[in-house]
C-alpha distance (Angstrom), angle and dihedral (degrees) to the residues before:
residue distance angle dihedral
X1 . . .
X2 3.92 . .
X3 3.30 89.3 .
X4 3.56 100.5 58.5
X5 3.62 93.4 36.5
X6 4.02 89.3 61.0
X7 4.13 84.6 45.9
X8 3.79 86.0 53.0
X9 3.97 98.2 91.9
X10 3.97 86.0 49.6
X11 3.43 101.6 58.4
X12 3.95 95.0 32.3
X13 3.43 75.8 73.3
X14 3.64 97.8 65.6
X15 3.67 97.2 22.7
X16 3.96 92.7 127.8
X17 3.69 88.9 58.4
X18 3.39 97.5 50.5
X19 3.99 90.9 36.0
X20 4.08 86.1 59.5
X21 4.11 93.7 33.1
X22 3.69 89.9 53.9
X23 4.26 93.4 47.2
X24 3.62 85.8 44.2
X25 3.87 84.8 54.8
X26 3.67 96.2 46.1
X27 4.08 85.3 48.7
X28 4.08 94.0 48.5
X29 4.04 89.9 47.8
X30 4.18 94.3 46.7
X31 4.03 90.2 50.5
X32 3.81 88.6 38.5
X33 3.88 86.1 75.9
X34 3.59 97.1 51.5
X35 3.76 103.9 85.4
X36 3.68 91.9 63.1
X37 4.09 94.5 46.6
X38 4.34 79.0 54.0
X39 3.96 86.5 46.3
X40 3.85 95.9 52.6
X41 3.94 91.6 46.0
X42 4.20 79.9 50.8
X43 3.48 91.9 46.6
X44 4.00 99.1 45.0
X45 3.59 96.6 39.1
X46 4.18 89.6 51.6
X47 3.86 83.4 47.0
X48 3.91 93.5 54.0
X49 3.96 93.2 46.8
X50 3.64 90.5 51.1
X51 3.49 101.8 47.7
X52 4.02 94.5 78.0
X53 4.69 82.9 -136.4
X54 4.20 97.1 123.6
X55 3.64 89.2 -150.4
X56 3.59 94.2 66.7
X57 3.62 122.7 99.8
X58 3.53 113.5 -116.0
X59 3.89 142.8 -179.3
X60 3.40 137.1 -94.1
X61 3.95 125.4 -152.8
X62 3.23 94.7 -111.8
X63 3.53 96.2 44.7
X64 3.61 85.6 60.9
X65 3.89 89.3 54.5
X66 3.60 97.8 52.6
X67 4.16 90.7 47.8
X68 3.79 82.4 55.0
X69 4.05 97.6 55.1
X70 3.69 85.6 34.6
X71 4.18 81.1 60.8
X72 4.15 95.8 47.2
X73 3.83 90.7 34.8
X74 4.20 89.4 56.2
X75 4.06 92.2 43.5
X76 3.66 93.2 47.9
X77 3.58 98.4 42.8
X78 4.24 84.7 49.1
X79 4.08 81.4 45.7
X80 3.71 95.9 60.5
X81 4.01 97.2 38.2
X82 4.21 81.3 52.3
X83 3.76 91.3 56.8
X84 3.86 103.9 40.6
X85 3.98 80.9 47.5
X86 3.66 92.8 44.0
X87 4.35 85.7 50.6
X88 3.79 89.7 50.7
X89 3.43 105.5 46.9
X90 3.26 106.4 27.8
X91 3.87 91.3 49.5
X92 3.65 89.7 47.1
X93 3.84 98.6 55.0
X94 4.39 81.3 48.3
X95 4.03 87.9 61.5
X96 4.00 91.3 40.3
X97 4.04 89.0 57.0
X98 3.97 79.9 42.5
X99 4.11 94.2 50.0
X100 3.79 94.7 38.7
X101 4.20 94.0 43.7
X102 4.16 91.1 50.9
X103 4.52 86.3 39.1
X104 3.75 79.3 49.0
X105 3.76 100.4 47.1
X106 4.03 91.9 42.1
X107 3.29 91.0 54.0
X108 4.25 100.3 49.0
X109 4.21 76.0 52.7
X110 3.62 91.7 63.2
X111 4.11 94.7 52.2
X112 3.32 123.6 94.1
X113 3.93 145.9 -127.4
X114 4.48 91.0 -86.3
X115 3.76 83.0 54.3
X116 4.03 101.5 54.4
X117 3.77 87.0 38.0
X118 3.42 88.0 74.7
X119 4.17 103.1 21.5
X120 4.05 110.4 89.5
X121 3.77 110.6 -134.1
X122 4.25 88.3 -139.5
X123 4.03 88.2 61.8
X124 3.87 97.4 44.6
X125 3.32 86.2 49.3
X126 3.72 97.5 52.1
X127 4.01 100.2 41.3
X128 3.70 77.9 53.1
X129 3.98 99.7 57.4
X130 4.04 101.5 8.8
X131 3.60 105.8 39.0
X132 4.21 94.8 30.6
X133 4.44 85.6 59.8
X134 3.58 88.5 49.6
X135 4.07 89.5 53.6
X136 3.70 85.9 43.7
X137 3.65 98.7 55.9
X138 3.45 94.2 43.9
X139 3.83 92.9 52.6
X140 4.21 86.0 46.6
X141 4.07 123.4 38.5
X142 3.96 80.2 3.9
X143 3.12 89.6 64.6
X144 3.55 119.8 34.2
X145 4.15 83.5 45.8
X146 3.80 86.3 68.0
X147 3.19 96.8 53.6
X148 3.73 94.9 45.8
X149 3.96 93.2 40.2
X150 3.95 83.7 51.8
X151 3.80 95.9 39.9
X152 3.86 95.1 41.1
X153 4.06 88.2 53.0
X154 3.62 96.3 54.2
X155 3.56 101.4 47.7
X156 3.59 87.5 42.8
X157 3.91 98.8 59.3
X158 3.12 87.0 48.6
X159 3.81 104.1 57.4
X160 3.64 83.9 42.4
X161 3.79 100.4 43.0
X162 4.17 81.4 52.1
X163 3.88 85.1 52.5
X164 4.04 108.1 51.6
X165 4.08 116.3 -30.6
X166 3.54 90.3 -155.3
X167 3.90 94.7 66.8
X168 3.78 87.8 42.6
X169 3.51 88.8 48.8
X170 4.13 87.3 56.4
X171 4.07 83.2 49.9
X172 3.67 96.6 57.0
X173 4.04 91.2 50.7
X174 3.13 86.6 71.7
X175 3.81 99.7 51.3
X176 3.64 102.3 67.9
X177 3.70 95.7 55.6
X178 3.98 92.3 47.9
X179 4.18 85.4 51.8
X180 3.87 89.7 58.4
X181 3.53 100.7 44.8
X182 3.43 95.7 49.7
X183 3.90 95.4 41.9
X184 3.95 84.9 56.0
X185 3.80 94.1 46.3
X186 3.94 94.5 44.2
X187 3.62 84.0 72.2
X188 3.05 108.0 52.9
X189 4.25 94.0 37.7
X190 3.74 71.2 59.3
X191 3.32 101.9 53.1
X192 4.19 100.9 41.4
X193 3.61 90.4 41.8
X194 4.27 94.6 65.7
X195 4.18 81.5 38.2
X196 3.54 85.7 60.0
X197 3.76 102.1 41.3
X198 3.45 91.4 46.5
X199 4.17 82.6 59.8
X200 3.31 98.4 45.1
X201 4.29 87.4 58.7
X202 3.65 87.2 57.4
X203 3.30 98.4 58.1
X204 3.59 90.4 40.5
X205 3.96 88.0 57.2
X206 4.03 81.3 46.5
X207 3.43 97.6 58.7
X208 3.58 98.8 38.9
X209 4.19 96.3 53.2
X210 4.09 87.4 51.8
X211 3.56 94.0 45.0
X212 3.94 89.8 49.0
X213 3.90 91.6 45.3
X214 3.62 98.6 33.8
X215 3.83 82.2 134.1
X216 3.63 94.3 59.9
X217 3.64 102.7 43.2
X218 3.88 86.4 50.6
X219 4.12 91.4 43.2
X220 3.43 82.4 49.5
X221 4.08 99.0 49.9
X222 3.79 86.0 -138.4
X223 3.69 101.9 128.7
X224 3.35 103.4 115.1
X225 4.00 86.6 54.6
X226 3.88 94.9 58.8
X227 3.92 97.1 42.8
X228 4.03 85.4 53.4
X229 4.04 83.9 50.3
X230 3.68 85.9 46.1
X231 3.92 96.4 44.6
X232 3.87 84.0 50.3
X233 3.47 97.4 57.5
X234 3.81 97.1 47.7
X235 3.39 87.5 53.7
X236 3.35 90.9 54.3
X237 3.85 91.3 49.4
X238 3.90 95.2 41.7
X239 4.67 80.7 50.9
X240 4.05 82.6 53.2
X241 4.07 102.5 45.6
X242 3.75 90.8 43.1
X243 4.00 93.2 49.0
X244 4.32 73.8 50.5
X245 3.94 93.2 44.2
X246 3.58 90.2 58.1
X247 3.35 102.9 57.2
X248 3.74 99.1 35.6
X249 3.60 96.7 48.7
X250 4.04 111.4 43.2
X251 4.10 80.0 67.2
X252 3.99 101.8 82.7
X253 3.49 84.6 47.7
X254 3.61 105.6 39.3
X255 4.59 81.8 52.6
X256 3.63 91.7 49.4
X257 3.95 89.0 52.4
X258 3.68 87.5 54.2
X259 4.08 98.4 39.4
X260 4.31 90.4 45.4
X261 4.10 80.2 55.6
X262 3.23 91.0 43.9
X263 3.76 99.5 55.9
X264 4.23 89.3 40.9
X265 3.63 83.3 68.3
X266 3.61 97.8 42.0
X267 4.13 93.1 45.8
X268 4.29 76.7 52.7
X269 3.82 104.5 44.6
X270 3.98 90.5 31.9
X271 3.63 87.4 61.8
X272 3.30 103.7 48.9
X273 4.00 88.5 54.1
X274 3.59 91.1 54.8
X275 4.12 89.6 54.8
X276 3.67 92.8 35.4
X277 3.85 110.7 45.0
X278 4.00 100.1 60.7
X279 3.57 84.2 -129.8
X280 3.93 111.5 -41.3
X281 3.86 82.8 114.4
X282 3.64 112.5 44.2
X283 4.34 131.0 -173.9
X284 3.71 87.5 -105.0
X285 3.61 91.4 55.0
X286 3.54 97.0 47.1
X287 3.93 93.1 45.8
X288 4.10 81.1 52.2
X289 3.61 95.6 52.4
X290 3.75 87.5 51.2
X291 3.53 97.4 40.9
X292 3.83 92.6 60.7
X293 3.98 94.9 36.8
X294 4.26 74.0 54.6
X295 4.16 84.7 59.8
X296 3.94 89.7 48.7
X297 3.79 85.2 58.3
X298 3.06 93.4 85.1
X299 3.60 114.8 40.2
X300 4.42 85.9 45.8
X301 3.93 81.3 60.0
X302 3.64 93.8 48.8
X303 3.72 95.8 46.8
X304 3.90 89.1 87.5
X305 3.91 94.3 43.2
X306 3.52 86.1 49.6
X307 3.40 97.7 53.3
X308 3.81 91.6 45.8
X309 3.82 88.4 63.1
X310 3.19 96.8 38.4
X311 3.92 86.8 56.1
X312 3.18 94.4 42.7
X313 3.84 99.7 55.4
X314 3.60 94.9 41.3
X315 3.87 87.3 50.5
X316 4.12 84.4 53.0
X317 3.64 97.6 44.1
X318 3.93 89.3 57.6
X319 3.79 82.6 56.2
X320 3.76 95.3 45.0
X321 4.02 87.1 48.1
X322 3.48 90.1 60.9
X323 3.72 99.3 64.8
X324 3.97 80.7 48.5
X325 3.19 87.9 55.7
X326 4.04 99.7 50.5
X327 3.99 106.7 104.3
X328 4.23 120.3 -160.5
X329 3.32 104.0 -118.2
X330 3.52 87.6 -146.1
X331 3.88 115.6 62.1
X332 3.56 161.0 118.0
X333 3.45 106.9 -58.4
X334 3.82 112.7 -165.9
X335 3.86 120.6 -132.7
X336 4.34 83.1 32.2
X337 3.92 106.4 51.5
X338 4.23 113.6 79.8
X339 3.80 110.4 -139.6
X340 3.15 93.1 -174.9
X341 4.33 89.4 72.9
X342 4.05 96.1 85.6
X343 4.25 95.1 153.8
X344 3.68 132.3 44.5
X345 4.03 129.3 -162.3
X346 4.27 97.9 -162.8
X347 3.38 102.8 -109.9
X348 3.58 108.8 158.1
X349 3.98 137.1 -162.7
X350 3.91 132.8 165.4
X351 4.03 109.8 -167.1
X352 3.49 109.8 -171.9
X353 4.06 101.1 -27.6
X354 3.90 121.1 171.4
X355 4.07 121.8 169.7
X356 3.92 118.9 -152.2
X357 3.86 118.2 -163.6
X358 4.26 98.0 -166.9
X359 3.62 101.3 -48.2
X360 3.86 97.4 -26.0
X361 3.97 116.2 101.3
X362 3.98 108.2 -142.4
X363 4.34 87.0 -179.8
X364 2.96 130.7 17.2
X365 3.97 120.5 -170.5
X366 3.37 100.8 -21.6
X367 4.24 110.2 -177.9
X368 3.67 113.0 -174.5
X369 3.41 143.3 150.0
X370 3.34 129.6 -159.9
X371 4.08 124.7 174.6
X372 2.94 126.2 -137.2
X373 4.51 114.4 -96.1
X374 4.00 80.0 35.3
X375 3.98 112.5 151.0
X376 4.26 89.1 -154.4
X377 3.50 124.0 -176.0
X378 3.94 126.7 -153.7
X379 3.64 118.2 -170.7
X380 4.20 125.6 164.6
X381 3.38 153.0 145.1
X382 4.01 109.1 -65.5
X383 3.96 105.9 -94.2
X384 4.09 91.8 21.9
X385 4.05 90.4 112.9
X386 3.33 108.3 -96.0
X387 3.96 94.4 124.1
X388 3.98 86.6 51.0
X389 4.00 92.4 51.5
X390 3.79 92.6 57.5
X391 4.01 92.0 47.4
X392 3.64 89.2 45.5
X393 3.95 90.3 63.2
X394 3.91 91.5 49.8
X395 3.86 86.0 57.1
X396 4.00 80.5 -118.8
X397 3.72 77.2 145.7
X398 3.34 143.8 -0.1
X399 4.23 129.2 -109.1
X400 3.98 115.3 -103.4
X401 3.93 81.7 -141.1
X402 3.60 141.9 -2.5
X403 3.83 131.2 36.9
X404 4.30 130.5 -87.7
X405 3.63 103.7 -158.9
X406 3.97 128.8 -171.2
X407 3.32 124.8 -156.1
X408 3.63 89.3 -9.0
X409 4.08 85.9 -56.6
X410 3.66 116.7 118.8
X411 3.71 98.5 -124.7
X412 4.18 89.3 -131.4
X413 3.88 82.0 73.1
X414 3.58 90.2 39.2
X415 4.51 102.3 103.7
X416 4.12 98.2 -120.2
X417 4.28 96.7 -121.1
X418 3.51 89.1 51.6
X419 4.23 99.2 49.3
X420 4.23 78.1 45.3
X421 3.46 97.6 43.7
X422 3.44 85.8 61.3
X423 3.66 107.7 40.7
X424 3.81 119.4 67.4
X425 3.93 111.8 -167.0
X426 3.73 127.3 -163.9
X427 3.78 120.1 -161.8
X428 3.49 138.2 -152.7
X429 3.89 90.4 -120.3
X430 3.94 108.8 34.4
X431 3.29 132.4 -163.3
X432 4.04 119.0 -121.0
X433 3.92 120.7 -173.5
X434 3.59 115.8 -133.7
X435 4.19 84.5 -111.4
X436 3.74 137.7 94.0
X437 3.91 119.8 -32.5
X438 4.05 75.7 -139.2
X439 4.41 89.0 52.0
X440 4.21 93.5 33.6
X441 4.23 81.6 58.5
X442 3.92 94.0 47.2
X443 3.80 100.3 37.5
X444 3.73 89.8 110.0
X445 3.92 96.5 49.4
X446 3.38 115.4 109.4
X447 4.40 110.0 -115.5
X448 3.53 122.0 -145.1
X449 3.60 121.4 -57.5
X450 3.76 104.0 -61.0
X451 3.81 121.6 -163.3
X452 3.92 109.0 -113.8
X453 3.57 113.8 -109.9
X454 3.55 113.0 -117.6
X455 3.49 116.7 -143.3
X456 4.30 130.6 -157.3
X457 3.59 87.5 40.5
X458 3.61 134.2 109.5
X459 3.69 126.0 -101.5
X460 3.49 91.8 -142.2
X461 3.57 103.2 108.2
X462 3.63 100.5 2.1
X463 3.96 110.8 142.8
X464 3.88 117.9 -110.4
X465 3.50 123.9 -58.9
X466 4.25 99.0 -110.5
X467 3.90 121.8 -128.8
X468 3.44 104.6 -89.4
X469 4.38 107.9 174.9
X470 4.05 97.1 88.9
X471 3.86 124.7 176.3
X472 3.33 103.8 -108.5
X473 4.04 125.8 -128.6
X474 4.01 100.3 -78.5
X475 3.90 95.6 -162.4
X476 4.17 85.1 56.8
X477 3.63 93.9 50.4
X478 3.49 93.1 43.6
X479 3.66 98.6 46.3
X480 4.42 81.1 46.0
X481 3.80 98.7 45.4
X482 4.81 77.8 47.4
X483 3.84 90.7 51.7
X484 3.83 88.0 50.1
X485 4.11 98.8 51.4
X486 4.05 84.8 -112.9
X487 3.80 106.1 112.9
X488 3.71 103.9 77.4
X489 4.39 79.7 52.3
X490 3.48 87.8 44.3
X491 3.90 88.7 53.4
X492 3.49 98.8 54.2
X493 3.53 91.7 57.4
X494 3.81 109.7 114.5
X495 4.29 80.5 -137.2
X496 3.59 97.6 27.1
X497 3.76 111.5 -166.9
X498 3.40 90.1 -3.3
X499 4.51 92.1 63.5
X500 3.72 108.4 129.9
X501 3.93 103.0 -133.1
X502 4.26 120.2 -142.2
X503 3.48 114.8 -109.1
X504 3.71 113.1 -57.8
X505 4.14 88.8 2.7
X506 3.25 96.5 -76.0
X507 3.98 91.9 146.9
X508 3.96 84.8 72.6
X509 3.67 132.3 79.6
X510 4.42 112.2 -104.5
X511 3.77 74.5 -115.6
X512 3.91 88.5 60.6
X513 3.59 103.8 34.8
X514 4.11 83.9 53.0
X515 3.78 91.5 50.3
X516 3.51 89.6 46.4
X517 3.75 89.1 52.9
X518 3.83 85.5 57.6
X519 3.48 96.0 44.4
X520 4.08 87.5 53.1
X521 4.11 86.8 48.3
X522 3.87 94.0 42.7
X523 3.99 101.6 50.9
X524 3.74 94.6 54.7
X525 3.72 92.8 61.5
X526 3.33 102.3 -138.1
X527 4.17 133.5 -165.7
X528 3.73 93.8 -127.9
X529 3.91 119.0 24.4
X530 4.13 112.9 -161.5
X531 3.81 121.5 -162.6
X532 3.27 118.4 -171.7
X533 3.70 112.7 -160.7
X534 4.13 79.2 -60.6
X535 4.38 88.2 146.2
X536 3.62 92.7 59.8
X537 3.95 98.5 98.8
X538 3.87 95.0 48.3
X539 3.73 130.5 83.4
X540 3.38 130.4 -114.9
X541 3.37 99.7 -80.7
X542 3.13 105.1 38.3
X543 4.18 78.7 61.7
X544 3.43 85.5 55.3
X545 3.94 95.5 60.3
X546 3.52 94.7 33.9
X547 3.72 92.7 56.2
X548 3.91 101.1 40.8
X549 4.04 75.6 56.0
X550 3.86 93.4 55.2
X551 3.88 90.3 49.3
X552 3.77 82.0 54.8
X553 3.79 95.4 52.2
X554 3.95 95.1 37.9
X555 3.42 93.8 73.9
X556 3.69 105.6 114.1
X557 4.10 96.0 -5.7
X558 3.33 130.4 78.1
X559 3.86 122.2 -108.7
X560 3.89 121.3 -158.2
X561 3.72 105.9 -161.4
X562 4.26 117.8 -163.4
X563 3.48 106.4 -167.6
X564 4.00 149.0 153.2
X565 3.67 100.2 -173.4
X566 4.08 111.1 87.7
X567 3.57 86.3 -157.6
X568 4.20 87.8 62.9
X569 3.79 94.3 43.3
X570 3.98 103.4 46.7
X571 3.58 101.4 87.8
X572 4.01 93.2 49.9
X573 3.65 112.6 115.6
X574 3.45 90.3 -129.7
X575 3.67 134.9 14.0
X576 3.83 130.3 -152.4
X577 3.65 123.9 -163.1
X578 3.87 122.6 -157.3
X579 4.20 129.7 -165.1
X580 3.79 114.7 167.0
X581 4.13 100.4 -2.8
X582 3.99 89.9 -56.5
X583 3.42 136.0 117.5
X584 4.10 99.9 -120.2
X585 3.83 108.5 161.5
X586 3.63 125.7 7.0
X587 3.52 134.1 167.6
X588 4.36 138.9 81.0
X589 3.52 127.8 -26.5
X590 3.84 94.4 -104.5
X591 3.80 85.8 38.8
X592 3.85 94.8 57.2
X593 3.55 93.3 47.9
X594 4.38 95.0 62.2
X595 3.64 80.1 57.3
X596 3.32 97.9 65.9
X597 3.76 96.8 -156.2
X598 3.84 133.7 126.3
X599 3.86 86.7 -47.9
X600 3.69 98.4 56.4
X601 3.64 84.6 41.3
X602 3.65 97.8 54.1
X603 4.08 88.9 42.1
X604 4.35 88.9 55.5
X605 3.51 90.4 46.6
X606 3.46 105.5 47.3
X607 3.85 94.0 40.1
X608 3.78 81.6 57.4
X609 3.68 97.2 51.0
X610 3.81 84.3 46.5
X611 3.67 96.9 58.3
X612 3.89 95.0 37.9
X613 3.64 76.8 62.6
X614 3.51 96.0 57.2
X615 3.68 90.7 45.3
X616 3.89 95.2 56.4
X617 3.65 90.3 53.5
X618 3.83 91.4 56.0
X619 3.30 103.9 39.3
X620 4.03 121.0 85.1
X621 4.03 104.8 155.2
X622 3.78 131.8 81.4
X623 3.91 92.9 -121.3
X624 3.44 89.6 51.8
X625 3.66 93.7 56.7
X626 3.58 96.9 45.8
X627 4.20 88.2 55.4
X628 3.72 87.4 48.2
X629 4.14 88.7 47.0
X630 3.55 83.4 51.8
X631 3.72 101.3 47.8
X632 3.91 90.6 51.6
X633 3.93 88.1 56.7
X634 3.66 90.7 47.5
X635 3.91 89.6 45.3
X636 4.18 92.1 52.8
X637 3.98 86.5 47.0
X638 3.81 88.5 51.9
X639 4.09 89.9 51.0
X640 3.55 92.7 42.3
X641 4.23 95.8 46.2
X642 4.47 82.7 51.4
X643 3.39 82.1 51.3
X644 3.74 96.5 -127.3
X645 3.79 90.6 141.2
X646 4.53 92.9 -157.5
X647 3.96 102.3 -138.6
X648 4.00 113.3 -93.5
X649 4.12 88.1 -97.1
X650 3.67 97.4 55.6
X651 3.88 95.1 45.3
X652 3.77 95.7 52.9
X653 4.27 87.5 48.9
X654 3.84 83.8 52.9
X655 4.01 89.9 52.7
X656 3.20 99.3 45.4
């Protein structure tokens, strides 16, 4: 009953088509019975004018004739009523699937990064498609066959209790016994049903990993490894549907069992009326009474489809409900968020902020103020917090403890399109659409004016869904893709902007899906700009353009650099340096380096890995190699007499 009481808004929706469909059902199933009421008149009145006994009635010929139209008149009246009803409900359960997919997909928008941490994209995916046809056919032939099984039974019984109760009596023997099976079986149809849905978003997830990293499982030579997986889990799922198969599909059989029984005894007991009642019960009655048990047929034999799909759905929507049910645990909380903040200048401050993931502390106390126009750079030890800093500022989550405020705004209070509206992040690992280099650029442009899309209201009605694909400005993604050292790339594209990219870019270089990333970041013009260590798949001078293009685009925003190479960070205003989710040296580039602390380090070694690299592409003779062999040594004694102790990584890069 929860289930259809959460499905309640839906179909209030579309209650006057069902209202009407289910009437028109009602109608179709009443008339459906009057063919064989003309055929016992036909029958009896033949019987009487054959039986040579003048005081029987008899039948005329053109009595006969109007029995006959009376018998296409009744099934084409019950034809039309099935085809306006068919038009209503079915149509209506089609925009229901339509209401409850866009509810569905409006709400998954809302969630946030904690929630698709833990969400696979396979199952989403198949509670959207899978489960959501289930619901659908429940709510359409599901439902209209209820109401005609239900309909079709009571006016039925009551022709045929009006005929002989002691046949009908033999009828509703078998009733009982079809109730309890299928009561029993309903559960477990139930039960199997969500076993095997819950399969079928494995593989789903299966399929869509390998088809993502095709390139790794093939780099990899591990094919035969996955299609085992794959093998196992359709096994699996082919184990679950037949555990379903056999207890959905013994029940036609099992209720035609009962119903051939059934009409044995009738063809007995029927008989024995028609000898035994000196005419009270006459052939044409009995071939009525069997005629409309005949109709019930049916309907009996659906009653176990029906309650497989009924199962079924109900066992989906309990699925579906659960992505309803799914909250963002970081939101717009009313009474707390201003809407009256619509624009946002970048200033940024962090009083006091630590970030605990279970009982491990990614920051701890982190005080830092950044102003807004600031070019800062973040650079780190990998796993000291940087990552987590960045996301913090996007609200992607929220602080354990302390407060981020900017411009003076506490960004809890801060309404969530306007803090990302104004922040434009660029991660390591972006995300290209299988569109347009020209489109991939201006995803994050805002379009014309679109209407909102309402959802928990019908689509009946609803005004036409606007053209939403628009070209976007050329001169802004050109002056974007510029900024991000990609045009001269760009231009030696056979199709230029206008390149279709593979699905999730992989027809670019990292170096060109990064810069791409940029690009995307760049043309929205954004109050705060985050990078996060987004230059670390391009060479040197590529840097070198890219970053003479973020001094161009700094002016006036803030840019939050996360980097490891020196080289990247030196031109930031100001530089912070963290080790263990604290703040531990902050300051210029120049400033850093009196220090001499992790930066400095960092700065000596990678200088010295950069001119070791110089070295090996000059040098070409064995004494020259054994001088450069011996300059590394000296150059690791040198680091180790300073005391600058280079991490275990760096060291073995400078011996090899």
């Amino acid at each position: 009953m929860d289930s259809l009481r959460s499905l309640w808004p839906y179909l209030k929706m579309h209650q006057r088509q069902y209202i009407i469909g289910m009437v028109l059902v009602i109608f179709a199933n009443s008339i459906n019975l009057l063919p064989f009421y003309f055929i016992r008149l036909a029958i009896d009145g033949l019987t009487g004018a054959r039986d040579g006994d003048p005081g029987t009635p008899g039948i005329t010929l053109a009595q006969a004739g109007w029995y006959a139209l009376g018998i296409v008149a009744a099934a084409l009246a019950a034809g039309v009523f099935m085809l306006y009803m068919r038009r209503l409900i079915v149509v209506a359960s089609r925009q229901t699937e339509y209401e409850v997919r866009r509810d569905i997909f409006a709400h998954l928008q809302g969630l946030d990064k904690p929630y698709y941490d833990r969400a696979s994209t396979g199952d989403l995916m198949n509670r959207l498609t899978g489960d959501l046809s289930a619901v659908r056919e429940m709510l359409g032939f599901g439902a209209w066959q209820i109401v005609n099984i239900v309909s079709g039974f009571v006016t039925s019984f009551a022709v045929m209790f009006s005929l002989s109760w002691q046949l009908t009596l033999i009828v509703l023997a078998v009733v009982p016994v079809i109730v309890g099976v299928l009561t029993y079986l309903a559960r477990l149809i139930n039960v199997r049903h969500r076993l095997a849905q819950e399969q079928n978003s494995k593989i789903a997830g299966k399929a869509q990993e390998n088809f993502s990293g095709a390139r790794v499982v093939k780099g990899y030579a591990i094919e035969d490894r996955e299609i085992a997986e794959y093998k196992a889990m359709n096994l699996e799922l082919l184990k679950r549907n037949i555990a379903l198969t056999k207890v959905d599909g013994p029940l036609r059989s099992f209720m035609g069992l009962l119903l051939g029984l059934a009409f044995a005894l009738i063809l007995l007991v029927g008989g024995r009326l028609i000898l035994t009642s000196n005419g009270a019960f006459t052939v044409g009655m009995f071939v009525q009474f069997v005629g409309t048990l005949e109709r019930l047929t049916f309907p009996m034999l659906m009653i176990g489809w029906i309650t497989g799909v009924t199962q079924r759905g109900l066992a989906s929507w309990l699925r579906l409900r659960e992505l309803y049910d799914a909250r963002a645990q970081v939101q717009d909380v009313p009474g707390r968020t201003d809407r009256s903040i619509q624009t946002l200048d970048g200033d940024l401050r962090f009083q006091n902020v630590s970030m605990n993931y279970g009982n491990r502390e990614v920051l701890k106390n982190i005080d830092l103020h950044v102003p807004a126009g600031t070019f800062l750079g973040i650079t780190g030890p990998t796993g000291s917090g940087k990552t987590v800093l960045g996301q913090l500022i996007t609200r992607s989550m929220d602080p354990s403890s302390g407060v981020i405020r900017m411009d003076g705004h506490d960004l809890r209070v801060i309404p969530l399109k306007v803090l990302h509206d104004a922040v434009a992040v660029v991660p390591q690992e972006p995300f290209l659409f299988g569109d347009t280099l020209a489109n991939n650029i201006a995803f994050g442009v805002e379009k014309q004016e679109l209407p909102l899309v309402k959802t928990g209201v019908s689509v009946v009605g609803a005004p036409p869904v606007p053209d939403i694909p628009q070209q976007p400005d050329p001169e802004r993604v050109r002056n974007a893709a510029r900024l991000a050292g990609l045009l001269e790339d760009i231009e030696g594209f056979p199709e230029g902007f206008e390149t279709l990219l593979g699905e999730r870019g992989v027809t670019l270089s990292g170096g060109q899906r990064q810069r791409t990333a940029i690009a995307r970041a760049i043309v929205r013009e954004p109050a705060i700009l985050i990078l996060d260590d987004s230059l670390s798949a391009v060479d040197t001078e590529t840097e070198r353009k890219i970053l003479d293009g973020l001094r161009e685009v700094s002016q006036g925003r803030t840019v939050i650099l996360i980097a490891h190479r020196v080289s990247t960070l030196r031109h930031a205003d100001h530089i912070v340096v963290l080790e263990e989710g604290r703040v531990t040296e902050q300051g210029s580039h120049d400033e850093l380096l009196t220090l001499n602390g992790h930066y400095a380090e960092l700065e000596r070694l990678q200088r010295l890995a950069s001119d070791l690299d110089e070295d090996d592409d000059a040098i070409s003779d064995p004494e020259a190699a054994a001088d450069r062999l011996a300059a590394r040594r000296e150059a690791i004694r040198e680091a180790q007499a300073t005391q600058l102790q280079p991490n275990q990584q760096t060291r073995q890069e400078v011996l090899k």
